[in-house]
NUTORVO-106984 format. One line per 4 residues: their letters; for each residue z, y, x of N, C-alpha, C, CB. Coordinates in pm, whole numbers, plus 50000, padded with zeros to 5 digits. Each point is the difference from the previous one (the first is absolute). Glycine has a CB too. Example, Ala and Ser with C-alpha at 12.3 -4.5 7.8 and 13.67 -1.06 7.14 Angstrom:
# NUTORVO-106984
AS = 50780,49431,51319,50000,50119,49911,50000,50120,50090,50125,49883,49811  49803,50222,50154,50006,50119,50082,50073,50109,49923,49785,49937,50118;
END
This chain:
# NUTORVO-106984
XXXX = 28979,65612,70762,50106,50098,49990,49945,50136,50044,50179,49822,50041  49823,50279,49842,49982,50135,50071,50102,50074,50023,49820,50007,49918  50156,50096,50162,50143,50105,50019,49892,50107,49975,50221,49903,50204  49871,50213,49726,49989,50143,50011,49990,50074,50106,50092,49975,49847;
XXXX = 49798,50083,50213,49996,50033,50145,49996,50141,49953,49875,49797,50151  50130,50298,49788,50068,50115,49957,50086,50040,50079,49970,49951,49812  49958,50202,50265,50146,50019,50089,50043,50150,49922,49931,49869,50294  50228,50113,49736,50103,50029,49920,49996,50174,50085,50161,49699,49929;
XXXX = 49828,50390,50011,49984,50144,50036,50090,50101,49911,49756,49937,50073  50364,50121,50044,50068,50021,49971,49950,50177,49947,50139,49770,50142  49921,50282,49698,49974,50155,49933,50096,50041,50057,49905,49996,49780  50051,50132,50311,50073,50083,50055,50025,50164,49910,49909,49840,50228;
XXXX = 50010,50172,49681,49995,50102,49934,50141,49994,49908,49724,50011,50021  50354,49892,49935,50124,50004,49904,50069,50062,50080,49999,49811,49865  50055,50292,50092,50143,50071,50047,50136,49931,49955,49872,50222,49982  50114,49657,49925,50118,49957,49932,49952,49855,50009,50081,50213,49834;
XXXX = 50076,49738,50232,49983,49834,50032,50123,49962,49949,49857,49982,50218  50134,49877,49792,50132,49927,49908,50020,49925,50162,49936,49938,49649  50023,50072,50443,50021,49895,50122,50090,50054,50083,49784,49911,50003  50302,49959,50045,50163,50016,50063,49953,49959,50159,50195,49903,49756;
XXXX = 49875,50131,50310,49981,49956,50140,50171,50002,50064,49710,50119,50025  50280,49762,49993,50157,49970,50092,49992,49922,50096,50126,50010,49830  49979,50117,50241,49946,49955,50193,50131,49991,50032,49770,50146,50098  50264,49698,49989,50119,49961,50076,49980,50071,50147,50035,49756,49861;
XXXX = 50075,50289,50133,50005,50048,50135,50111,49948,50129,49908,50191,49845  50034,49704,50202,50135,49900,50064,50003,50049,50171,49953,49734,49813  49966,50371,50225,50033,50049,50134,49993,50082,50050,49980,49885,50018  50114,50151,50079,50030,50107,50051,49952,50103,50138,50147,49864,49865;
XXXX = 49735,50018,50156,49947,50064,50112,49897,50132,49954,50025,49752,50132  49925,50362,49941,49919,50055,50012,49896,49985,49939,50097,50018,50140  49834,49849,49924,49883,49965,49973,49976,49935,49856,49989,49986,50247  50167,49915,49736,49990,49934,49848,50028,50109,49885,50093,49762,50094;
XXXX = 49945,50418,49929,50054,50020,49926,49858,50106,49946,50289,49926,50093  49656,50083,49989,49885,50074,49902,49908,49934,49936,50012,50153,50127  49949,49702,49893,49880,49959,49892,50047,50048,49827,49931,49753,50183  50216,50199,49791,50046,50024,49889,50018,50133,49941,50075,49812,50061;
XXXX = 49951,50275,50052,49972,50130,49941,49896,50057,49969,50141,50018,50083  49730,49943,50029,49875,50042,49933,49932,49943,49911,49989,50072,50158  50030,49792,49771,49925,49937,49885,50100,50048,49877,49881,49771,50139  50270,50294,49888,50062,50033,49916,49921,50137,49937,50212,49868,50113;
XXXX = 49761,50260,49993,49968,50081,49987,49864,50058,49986,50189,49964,50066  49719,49884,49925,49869,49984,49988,50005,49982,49801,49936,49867,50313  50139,50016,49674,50023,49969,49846,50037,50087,49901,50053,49827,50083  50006,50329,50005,50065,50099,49902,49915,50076,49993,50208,49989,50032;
XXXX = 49707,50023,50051,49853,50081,49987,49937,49917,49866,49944,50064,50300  50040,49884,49734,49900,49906,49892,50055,49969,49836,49928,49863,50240  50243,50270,49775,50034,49955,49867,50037,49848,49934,49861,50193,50007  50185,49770,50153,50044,49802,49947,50177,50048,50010,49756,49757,50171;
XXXX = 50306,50189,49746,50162,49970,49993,50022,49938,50138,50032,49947,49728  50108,50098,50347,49991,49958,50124,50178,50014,50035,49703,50086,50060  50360,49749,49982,50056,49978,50033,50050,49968,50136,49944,50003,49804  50157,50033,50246,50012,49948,50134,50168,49896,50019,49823,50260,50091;
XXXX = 50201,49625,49949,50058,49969,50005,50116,49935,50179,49825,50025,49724  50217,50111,50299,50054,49961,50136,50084,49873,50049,49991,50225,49981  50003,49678,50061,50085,49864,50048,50014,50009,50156,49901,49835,49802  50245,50065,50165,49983,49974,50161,49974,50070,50147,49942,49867,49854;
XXXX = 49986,50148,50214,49999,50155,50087,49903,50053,49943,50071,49956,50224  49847,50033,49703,49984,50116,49914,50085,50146,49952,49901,49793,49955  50197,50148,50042,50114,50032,49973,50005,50148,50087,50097,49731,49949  49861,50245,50184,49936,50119,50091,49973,50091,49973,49938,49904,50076;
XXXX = 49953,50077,49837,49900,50151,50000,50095,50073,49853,49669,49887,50101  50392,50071,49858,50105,50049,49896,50148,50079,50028,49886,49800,49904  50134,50107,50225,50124,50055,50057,50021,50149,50015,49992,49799,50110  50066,50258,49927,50043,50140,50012,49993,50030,50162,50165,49991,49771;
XXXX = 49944,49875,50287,50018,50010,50119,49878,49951,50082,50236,49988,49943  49697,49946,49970,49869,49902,50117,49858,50037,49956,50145,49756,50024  49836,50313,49871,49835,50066,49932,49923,50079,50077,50086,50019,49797  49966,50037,50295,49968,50135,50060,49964,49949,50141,50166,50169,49854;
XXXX = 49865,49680,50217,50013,49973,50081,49965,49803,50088,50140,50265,49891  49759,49782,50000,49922,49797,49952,49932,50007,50189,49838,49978,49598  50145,49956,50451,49952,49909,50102,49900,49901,49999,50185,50042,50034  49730,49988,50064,49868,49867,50008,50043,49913,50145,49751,50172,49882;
XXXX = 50216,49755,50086,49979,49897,50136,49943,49930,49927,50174,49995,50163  49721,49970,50012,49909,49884,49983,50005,49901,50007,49925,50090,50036  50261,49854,50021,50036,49901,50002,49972,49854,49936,50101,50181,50054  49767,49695,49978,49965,49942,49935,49903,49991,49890,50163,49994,50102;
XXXX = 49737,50127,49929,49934,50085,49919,49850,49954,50105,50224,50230,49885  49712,49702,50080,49928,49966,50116,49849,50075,49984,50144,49756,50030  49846,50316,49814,49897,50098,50043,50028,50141,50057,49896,49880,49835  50214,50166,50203,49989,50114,50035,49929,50010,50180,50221,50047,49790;
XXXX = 49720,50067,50143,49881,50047,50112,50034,50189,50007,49759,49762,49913  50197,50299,50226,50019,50125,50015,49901,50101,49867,50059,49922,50296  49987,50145,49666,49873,50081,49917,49914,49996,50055,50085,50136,49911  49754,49840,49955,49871,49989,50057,49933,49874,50109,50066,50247,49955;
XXXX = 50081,49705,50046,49935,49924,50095,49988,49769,49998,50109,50306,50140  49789,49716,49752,49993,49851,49932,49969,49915,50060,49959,50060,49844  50120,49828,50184,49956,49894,50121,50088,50034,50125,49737,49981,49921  50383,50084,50089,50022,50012,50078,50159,50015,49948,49758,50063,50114;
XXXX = 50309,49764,49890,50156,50020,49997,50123,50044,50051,49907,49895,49946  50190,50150,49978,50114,50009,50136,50064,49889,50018,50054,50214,49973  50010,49820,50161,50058,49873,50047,50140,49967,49874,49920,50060,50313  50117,49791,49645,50138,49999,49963,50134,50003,50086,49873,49895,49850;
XXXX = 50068,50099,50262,50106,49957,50144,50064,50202,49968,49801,49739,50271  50137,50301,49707,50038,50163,49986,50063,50063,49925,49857,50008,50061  50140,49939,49807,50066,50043,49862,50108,50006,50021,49882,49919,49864  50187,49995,50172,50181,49996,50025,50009,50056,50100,50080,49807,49919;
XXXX = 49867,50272,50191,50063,50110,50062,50024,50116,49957,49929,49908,50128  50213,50132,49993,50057,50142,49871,49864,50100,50012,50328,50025,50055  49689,50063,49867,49949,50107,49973,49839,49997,49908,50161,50064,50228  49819,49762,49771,49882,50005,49934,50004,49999,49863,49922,49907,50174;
XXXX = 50149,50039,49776,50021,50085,49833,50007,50133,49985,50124,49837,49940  49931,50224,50137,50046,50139,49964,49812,50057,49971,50302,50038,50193  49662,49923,49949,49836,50038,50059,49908,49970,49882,50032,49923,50264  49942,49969,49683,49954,49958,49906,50033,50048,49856,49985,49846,50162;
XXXX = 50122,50194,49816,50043,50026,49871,49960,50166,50001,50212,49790,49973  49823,50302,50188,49914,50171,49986,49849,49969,49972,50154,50144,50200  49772,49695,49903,49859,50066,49973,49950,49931,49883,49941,50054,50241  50121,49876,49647,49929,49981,49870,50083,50127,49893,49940,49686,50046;
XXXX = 50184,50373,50008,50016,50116,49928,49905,50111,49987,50194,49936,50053  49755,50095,50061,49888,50089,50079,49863,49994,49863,50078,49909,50331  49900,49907,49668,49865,50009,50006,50051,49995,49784,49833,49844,50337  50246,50112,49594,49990,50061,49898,50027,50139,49951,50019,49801,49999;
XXXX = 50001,50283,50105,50016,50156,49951,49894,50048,49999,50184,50046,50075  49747,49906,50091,49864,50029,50018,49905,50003,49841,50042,49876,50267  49969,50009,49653,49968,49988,49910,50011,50102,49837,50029,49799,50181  50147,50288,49861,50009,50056,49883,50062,49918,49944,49835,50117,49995;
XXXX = 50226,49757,50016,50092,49905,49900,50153,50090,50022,49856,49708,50043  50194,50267,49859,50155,50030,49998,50104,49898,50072,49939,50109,49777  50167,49955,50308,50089,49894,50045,50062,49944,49847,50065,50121,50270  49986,49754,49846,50093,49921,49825,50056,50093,49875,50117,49823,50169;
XXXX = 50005,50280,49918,50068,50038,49914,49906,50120,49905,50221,49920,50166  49714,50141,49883,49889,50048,49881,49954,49954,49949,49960,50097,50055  49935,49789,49965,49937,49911,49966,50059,49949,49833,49950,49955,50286  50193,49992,49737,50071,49979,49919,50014,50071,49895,50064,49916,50146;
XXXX = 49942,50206,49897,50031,50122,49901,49864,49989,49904,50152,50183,50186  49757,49861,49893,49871,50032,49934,49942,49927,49898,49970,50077,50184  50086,49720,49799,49960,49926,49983,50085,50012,49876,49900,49903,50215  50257,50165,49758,50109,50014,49931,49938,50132,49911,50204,49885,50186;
XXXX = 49767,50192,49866,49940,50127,49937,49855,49979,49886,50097,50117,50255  49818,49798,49797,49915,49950,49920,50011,49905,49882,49925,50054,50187  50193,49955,49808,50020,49891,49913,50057,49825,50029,49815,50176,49923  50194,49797,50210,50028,49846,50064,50116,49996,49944,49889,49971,50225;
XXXX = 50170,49915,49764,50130,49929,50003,50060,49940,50058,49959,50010,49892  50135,50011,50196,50102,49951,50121,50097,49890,49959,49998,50235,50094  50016,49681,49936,50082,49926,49968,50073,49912,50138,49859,50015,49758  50275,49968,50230,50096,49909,50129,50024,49858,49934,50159,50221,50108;
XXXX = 49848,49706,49936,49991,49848,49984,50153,49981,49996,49761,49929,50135  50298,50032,49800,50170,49988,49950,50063,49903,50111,49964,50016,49708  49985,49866,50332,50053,49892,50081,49976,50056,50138,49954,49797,49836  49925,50284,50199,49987,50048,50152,50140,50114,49964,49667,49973,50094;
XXXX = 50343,50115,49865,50079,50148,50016,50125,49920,49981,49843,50228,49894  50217,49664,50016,50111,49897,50025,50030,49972,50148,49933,49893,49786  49946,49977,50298,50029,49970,50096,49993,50112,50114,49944,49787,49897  50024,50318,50110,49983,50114,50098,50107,50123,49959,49727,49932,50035;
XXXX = 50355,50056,49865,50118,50071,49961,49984,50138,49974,50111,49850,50119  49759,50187,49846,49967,50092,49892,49971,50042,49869,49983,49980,50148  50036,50162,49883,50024,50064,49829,49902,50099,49982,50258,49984,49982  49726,50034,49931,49886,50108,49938,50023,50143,50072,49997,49881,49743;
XXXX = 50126,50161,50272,50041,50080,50162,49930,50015,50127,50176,49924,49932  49795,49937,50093,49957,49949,50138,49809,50020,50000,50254,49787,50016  49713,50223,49838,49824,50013,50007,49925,50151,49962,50008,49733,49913  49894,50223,50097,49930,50144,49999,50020,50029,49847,49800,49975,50206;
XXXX = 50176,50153,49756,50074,50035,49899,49880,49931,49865,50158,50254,50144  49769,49818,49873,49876,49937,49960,50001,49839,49873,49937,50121,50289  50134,49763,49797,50036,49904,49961,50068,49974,49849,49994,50003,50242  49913,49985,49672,50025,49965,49857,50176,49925,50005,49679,49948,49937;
XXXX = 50330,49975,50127,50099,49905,49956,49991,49846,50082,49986,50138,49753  50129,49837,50276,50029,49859,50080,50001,49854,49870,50189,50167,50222  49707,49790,49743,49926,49932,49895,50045,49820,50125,49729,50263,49842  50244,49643,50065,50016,49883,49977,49859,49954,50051,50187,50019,49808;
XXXX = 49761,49869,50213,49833,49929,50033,49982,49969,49831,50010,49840,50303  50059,50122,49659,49961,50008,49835,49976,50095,49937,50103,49868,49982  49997,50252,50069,49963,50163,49899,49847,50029,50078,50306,50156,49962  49650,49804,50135,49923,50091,49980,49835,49905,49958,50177,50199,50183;
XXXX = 49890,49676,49832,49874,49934,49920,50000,50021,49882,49984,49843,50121  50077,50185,49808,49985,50067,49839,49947,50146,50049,50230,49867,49842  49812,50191,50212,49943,50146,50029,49873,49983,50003,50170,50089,50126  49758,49836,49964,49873,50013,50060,49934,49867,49903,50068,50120,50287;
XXXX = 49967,49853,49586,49940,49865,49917,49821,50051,50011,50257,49935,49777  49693,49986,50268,49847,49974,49973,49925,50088,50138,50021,49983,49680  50060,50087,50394,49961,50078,50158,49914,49887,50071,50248,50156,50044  49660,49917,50025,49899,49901,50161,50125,50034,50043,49693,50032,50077;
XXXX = 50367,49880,50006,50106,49973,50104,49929,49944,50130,50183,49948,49813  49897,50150,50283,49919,50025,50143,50204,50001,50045,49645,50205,49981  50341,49654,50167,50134,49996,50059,49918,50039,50179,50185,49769,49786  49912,50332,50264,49968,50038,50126,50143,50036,50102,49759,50090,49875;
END
């Protein structure tokens, strides 16, 4: 039996792609809410079709009332470590005391500005401005008793898990 050991090298020179990218977005923390924005806003660079589909507390970074105001804790998070500093955990006995979310959620705010990343609610925008597509999950904005009112404006439309698998037919699908 042979195999093709040919490795597969991706042409970066096309300015024009037929490739979809649809990203679930099922949380609302801080930390869960930027991977999806930056592979969203990585894919629109690259001229890939790019969907986003908010669920569940996802539902968060969409909100009006809660986008502006996502939260980290390390609660049960057993790699978090101080910046820079690898091999060296925090305690969990600590997480559930007051004030350590708050603490945690300024110093990973800190360290993505440091960076030049956009908070959520820009983030959002920018990702909307380029061309992304927003979408609310119909059964979450049901069970959480919202309306297209209640989300960032941005938001195409409160779609079905079926509408938007026809939307996104033949997309790499990435759930986070």
């Amino acid at each position: 039996m042979t195999t093709d050991q040919t490795p597969i090298v991706p042409s970066f020179d096309d300015d024009e792609t037929d490739r979809k990218l649809a990203i679930i977005c099922s949380k609302g923390n801080l930390d869960m809410a930027y991977p999806g924005l930056i592979l969203a806003n990585a894919a629109l660079g690259e001229g890939v079709e790019t969907h986003l589909f908010f669920t569940f507390w996802g539902f968060d970074m969409i909100n009006k009332l809660t986008m502006g105001d996502l939260k980290f804790s390390y609660i049960g998070n057993t790699a978090m470590h101080p910046p820079g500093r690898f091999g060296v955990s925090m305690p969990q006995g600590l997480a559930g005391m007051p004030g350590v979310t708050a603490a945690t959620t300024k110093m990973m705010k800190k360290q993505i500005a440091d960076l030049g990343v956009p908070e959520v609610p820009e983030f959002l925008q920018q990702i909307a401005d380029s061309g992304g597509h927003l979408w609310a999950c119909r059964m979450s904005a049901d069970m959480m008793k919202l309306t297209e009112d209640d989300l960032f404006d941005e938001v195409e439309g409160i779609i079905s898990a079926s509408d938007f698998i026809e939307i996104t037919d033949g997309a790499q699908l990435l759930f986070i």
